[in-house]
N, C-alpha and C positions, 0 to 999 in steps of 0.2 A: 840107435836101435829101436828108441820108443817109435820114432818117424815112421820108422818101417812096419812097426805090429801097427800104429794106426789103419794102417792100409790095408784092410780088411775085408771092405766093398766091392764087390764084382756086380757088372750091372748085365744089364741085358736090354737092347735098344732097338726096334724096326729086325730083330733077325740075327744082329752080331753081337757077339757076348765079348767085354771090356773088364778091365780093374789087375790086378786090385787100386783103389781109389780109398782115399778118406772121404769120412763121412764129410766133413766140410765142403772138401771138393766136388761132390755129387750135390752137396745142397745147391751149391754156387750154379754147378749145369743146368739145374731147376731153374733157380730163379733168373737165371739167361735164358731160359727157351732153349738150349743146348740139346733137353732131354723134355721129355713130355713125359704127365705124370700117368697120364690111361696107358701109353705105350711103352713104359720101363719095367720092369723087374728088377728084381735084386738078391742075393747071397751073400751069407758068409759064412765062416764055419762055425758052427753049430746048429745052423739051419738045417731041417729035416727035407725042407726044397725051395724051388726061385717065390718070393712072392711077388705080389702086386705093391709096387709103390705105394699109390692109393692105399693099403691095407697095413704098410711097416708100421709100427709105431716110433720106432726110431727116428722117423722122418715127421713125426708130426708135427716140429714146431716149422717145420722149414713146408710142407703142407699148406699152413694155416696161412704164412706169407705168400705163398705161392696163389690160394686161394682169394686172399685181399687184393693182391696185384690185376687179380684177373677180373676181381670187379670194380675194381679204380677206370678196368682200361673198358669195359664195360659201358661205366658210367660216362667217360669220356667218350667213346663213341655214339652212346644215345643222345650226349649235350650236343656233340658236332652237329649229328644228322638231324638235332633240331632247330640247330642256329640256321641250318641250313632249308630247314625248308621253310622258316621263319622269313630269312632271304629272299626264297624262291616266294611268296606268299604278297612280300613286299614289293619286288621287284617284276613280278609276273601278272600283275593284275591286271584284268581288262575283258574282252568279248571272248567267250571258249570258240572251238571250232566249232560245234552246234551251233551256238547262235549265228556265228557269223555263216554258214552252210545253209538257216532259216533265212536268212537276211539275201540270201545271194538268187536263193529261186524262188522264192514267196513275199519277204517283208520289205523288199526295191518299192512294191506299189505304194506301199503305204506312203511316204512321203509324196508322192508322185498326187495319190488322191489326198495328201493334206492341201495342197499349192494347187490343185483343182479346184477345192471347196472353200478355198480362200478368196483365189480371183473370182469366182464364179459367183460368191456372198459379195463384195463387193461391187459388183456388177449392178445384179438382184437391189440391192440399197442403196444406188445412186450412188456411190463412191466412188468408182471408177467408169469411165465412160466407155462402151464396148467396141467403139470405133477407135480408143485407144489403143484398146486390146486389140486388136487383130491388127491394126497399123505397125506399131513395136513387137508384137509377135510374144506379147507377154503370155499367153496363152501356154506357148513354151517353154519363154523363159525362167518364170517363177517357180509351174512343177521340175522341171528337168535340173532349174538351182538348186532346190533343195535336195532334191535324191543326193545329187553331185556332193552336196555338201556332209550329209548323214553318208554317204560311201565311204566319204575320207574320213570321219570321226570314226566308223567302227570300223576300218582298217588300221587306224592309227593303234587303237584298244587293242585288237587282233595282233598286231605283231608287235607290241608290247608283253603279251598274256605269252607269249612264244618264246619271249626272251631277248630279243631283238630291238631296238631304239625305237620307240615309238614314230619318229619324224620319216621310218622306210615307209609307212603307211600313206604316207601324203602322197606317194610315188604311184601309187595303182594309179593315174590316168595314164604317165607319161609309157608310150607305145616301147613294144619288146622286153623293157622293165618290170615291165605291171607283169610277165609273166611269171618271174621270179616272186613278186610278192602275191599273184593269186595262187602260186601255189603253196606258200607257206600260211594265207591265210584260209585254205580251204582244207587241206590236210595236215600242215603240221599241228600237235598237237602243245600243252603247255609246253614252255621253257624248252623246244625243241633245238636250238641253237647250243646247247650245254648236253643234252641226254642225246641227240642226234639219232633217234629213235622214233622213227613215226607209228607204230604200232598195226597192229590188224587193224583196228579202225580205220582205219588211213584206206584201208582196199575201199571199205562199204562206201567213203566217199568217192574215192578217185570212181570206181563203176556210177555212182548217179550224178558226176559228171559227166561225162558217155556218155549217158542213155539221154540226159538231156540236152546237148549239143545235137545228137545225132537225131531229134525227134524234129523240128521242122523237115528235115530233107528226108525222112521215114513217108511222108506222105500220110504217117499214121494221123496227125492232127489237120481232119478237114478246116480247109480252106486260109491254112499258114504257114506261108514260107518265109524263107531266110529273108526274103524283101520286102514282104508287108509288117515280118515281127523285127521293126524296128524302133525307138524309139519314142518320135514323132507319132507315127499309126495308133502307138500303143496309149500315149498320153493324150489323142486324138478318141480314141474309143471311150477311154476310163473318164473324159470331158462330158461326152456325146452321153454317156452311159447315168453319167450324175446329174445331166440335165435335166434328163429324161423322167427319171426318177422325181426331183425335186419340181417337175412343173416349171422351170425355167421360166419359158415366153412367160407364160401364165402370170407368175408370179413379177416378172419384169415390166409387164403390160400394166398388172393393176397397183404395180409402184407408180408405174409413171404416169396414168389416170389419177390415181392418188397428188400426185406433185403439180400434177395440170389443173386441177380443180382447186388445189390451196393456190396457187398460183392467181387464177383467178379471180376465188375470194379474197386475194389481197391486191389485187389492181382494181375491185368493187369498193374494200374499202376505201383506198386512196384516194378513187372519184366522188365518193361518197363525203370522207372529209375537206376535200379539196369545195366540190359546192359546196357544204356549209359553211365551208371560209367567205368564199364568194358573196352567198345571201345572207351572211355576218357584215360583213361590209355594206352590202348595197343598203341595209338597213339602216346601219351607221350613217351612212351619206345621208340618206332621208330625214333621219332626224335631225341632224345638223341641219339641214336647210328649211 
């Protein structure tokens, strides 16, 4: 009989009204998630009407657990989501899609005029012979390696930073491949591989891709087309362009005037020491005799 008067509790839950229930057994829906503490009510009799759970006092100790519970799971999901981007932080490092977007329509040259300004000092200081250069075609070879070389280190960074195995990046040359990874490295954005999310951003690039593909054959930029803006032309210009600038001939002429004249002064001295060997002996002889 006591069983039965415990049962006392009538609740009220999302709309449907339940019980009688013991208090214990309401506690226990609580702390299962059964019931929710903002969206319950509750009765019994002597009650003047339903209250708010939240406000029983009867329920305070089962509350206070209910309350602990809820920042334990809290705290656990703040530790998760920071192990995790701990992870992400680790694992995602390398070239953002800005840089690598800078890199793709502006910072190519830069390498391009380091391997200019290389071969072209060497040249300039007698270190490399220029009949070399144009023979092996190093003119080419040297700027066009390095770009080549700095393309594949910041796309290897790039689809690392994306989420993706650093070694897909080595792939940008090989043909119909490289498309799949310029596009991951041109719009997707970090650890895109896991969030599969490319965001609004993703448009502002994908359009000034566009617009700069479609500008040689716009006719909008006098006097370059898809055939002159090639690679060769362009490392041909930015050569032509640093020569120019640095005095090249100028500065190559009065090396090599420079080298002709030490040159000289040391085939002066040699004959110079060579006769005094000469009238050192002839002396020698004379006196002896």
């Amino acid at each position: 009989m006591a069983g039965t008067e415990d049962k006392e509790w009538f609740y009220m839950s999302l709309g449907h009204r339940r019980g009688p229930v013991t208090r214990e057994n309401l506690s226990k829906m609580l702390l299962s998630e059964e019931l929710f503490v903002e969206s319950t009510q509750v009765w019994r009799d002597g009650m003047k009407e339903w209250e708010g759970l939240a406000d029983c006092k009867a329920f305070a100790s089962t509350l206070k657990k209910v309350r602990e519970t809820a920042q334990k799971t809290e705290a656990n999901v703040r530790h998760t989501r920071s192990s995790e981007a701990g992870d992400e932080d680790l694992t995602c490092r390398g070239a953002s899609r800005a840089l690598f977007n800078l890199f793709f329509y502006i910072g190519w040259v830069i390498p391009i005029l380091i391997g200019v300004i290389i071969l072209t000092e060497l040249q300039v200081h007698q270190l490399l012979d220029p009949k070399t250069v144009i023979h092996n075609d190093l003119q080419y070879i040297i700027p066009i390696g390095l770009l080549l070389l700095v393309s594949c280190q910041i796309a290897v960074s790039r689809m690392r930073h994306a989420g993706y195995p650093a070694w897909l990046g080595a792939t940008i040359f090989i043909p119909v491949w490289n498309l799949f990874v310029l596009f991951i490295c041109l719009l997707a954005p970090r650890n895109f591989r896991i969030q599969k999310k490319l965001g609004k951003a993703a448009i502002g690039y994908l359009v000034l891709l566009l617009v700069m593909f479609a500008l040689p054959f716009s006719g909008l930029l006098t006097g370059v087309t898809p055939q002159s803006a090639n690679i060769f032309s362009l490392t041909d210009g930015i050569s032509d362009s640093y020569k120019y600038q640095t005095s090249y001939s100028a500065r190559i002429n009065k090396n090599q005037s420079k080298s002709a004249d030490a040159e000289a002064r040391r085939k002066a001295m040699e004959e110079s020491h060579e006769n005094e060997g000469r009238e050192g002996a002839l002396r020698k002889r004379t006196n002896q005799q």
